[in-house]
N, C-alpha and C positions, 0 to 999 in steps of 0.2 A: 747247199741251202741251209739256212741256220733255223734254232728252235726259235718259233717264237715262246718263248719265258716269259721269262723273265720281267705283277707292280709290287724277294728279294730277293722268280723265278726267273716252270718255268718254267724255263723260259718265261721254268718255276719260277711257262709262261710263263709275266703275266716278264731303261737304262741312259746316263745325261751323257755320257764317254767322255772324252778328255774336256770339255768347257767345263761339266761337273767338278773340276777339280780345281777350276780358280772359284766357284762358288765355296767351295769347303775352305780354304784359304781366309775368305771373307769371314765365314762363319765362326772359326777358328778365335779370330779376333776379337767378338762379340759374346762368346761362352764363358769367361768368368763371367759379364754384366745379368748375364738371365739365368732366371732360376731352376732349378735342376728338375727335370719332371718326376711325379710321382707313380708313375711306371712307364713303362720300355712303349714307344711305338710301335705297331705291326706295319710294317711296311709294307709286306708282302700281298698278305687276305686284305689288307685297308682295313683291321680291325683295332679298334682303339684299345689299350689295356685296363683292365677295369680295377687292380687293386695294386697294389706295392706285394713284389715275389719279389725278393733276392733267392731263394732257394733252388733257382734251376741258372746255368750257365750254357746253354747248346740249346739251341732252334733249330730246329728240321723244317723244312717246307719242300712239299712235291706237287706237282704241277703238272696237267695232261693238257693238251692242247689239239682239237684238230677239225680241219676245214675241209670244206665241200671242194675244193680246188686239189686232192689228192694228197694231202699230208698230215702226218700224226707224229707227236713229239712226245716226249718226258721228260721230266727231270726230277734232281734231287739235291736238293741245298743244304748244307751242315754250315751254320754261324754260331762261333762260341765266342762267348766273352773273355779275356785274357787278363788275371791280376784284380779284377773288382766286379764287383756286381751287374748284369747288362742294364740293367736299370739307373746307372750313372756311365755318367761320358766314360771314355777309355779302349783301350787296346782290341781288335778284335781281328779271328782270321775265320775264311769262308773258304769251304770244298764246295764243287759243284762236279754233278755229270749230268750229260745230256745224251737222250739216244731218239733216233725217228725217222723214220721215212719219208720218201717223196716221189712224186713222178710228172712226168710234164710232156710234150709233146716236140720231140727232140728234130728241131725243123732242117737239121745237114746233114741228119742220117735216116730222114723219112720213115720214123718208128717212137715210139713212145719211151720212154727211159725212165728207170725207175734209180733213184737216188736211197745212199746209204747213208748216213751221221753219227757218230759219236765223240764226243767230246767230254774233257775233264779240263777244270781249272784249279789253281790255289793260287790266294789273293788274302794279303796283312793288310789289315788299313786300323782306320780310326773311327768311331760314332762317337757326335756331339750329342749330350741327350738335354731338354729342356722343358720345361715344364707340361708346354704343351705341341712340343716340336721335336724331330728328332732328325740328323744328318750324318751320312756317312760315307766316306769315302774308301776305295781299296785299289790295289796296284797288287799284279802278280804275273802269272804268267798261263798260257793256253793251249794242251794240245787238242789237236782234231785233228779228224779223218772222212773223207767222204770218197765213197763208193760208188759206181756206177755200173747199171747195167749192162749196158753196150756202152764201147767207146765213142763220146760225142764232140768232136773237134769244137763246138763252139759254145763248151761249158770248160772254160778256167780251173771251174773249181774243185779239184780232182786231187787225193794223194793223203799224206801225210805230214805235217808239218808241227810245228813249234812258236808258239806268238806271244807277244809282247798285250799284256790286260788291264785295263780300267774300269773301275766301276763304281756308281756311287748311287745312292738311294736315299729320297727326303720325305717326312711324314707329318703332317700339321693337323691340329684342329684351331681351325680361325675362331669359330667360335664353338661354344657347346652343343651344337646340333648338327656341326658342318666337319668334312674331314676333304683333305688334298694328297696325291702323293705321285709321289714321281720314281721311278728308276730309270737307269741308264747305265750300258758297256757299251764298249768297242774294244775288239782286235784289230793286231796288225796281222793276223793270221786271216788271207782271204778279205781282208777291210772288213769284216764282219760288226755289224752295230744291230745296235737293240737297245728301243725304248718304251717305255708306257707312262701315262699320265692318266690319274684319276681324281674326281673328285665328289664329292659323295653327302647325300643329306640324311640323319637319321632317322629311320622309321621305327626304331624300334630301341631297346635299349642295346648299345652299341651295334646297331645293325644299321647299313649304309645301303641306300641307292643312287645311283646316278652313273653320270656317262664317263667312257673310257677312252683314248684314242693310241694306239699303236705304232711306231715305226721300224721298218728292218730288213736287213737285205746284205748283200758282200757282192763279191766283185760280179756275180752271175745272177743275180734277184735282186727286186728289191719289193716291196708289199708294205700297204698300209690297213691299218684295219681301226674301224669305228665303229661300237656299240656301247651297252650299259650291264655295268655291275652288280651283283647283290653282295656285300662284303659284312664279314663280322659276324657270321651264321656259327655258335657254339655249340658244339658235340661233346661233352663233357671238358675233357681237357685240348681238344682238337677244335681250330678256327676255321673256316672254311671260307668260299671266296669263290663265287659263279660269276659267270660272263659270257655273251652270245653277242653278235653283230653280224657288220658286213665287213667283207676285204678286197681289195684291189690289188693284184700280183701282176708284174710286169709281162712275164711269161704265163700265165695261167688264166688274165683276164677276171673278171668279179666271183664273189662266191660269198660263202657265209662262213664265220666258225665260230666256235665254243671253247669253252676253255674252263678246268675244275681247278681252285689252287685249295694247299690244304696245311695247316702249322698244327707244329708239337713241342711243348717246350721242356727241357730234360735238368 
């Protein structure tokens, strides 16, 4: 079963997978025409930047995530800028790990199963950065592992392996009181994908509400989850990023979960 992460988690909760990549293509094209933004989008918290920092190159974002349907996730994401400022377009690579549990009612061996995960990826891509927009694309590579309790003949998704990663993440404000934002992976390790989409009204200054919608799953699950965000909540130098709903798991049937996201920028 995969984290849900990853709106730059994770699953760090809070991803577009391979279509995201002919978007970035397009956008590519249209980045000398618009003007460069005056600081870095948060993609992740949906927190807008509020001043021009070149002085830090490395984002941290970590991410909890867990639902009444028997699962609990973490993550932790390192994105650095590479050769210029993250506050202009340019080079960038991203670590991730993921670790969490699960359990489900394992229906061909008449007993309940409890699932293991960890995972680590590394991925080089690109971010377009634009006034009031920001896009990114990355390509790299995944492993994972998942663990089971008892041997379940009619869960695939078992072992250890090696996969092929895509990933890409968009941040806007259409206008000054309004913010959107998208992520999106996929692996070919297990077909594992994972998306979110947010968008958000300000109540406060750089503080957003509004609703979120989920997708995610591999070859053994799959689950949707739809509720609302509070994004852009600052703690000194730390951005925070709340969310609670409902979810629909294929194997697990409806539930609720929650989810904490949290950035630092170094």
């Amino acid at each position: 079963m995969v984290s849900p992460h990853r709106d730059q988690s994770v699953r760090t909760c809070l991803r577009v997978g391979l279509a995201g990549l002919a978007v970035l293509a397009a956008a590519q094209a249209r980045a000398a025409d618009l003007p460069v933004s005056s600081g870095g989008a948060d993609w992740y918290t949906g927190a807008q930047a509020q001043a021009v920092d070149d002085s830090w190159a490395v984002a941290v974002d970590g991410s909890t995530s867990i639902t009444s349907n028997s699962s609990a996730f973490g993550s932790v994401t390192v994105t650095a800028a590479l050769g210029a400022p993250p506050t202009v377009s340019g080079a960038r690579v991203r670590v991730e790990g993921i670790a969490g549990t699960y359990s489900y009612p394992g229906q061909q061996v008449a007993s309940r199963v409890t699932g293991y995960q960890q995972e680590g990826s590394l991925m080089g891509g690109y971010e377009w950065v634009w006034r009031d927009a920001a896009l990114a694309g990355f390509i790299g590579f995944n492993v994972r592992s998942n663990q089971l309790s008892i041997l379940d003949p009619g869960n695939p998704v078992v072992g250890t392996g090696v996969g092929f990663r895509v990933a890409a993440n968009f941040y806007a404000n259409p206008t000054d009181r309004t913010m959107v934002s998208a992520y999106g992976s996929y692996s070919t390790k297990f077909n594992a994908y994972y998306s979110r989409f947010r968008v958000g009204y300000m109540v406060a200054d750089g503080v957003y509400i509004g609703p979120e919608a989920l997708f995610l799953g591999d070859d053994f699950f799959r689950q949707y989850r739809v509720g609302a965000h509070l994004s852009g909540l600052s703690f000194g130098p730390v951005q925070m990023s709340l969310a609670v709903g409902y979810v629909r798991d294929r194997i697990q049937g409806t539930g609720y979960y929650s989810s904490i996201e949290a950035r630092a920028n170094f």
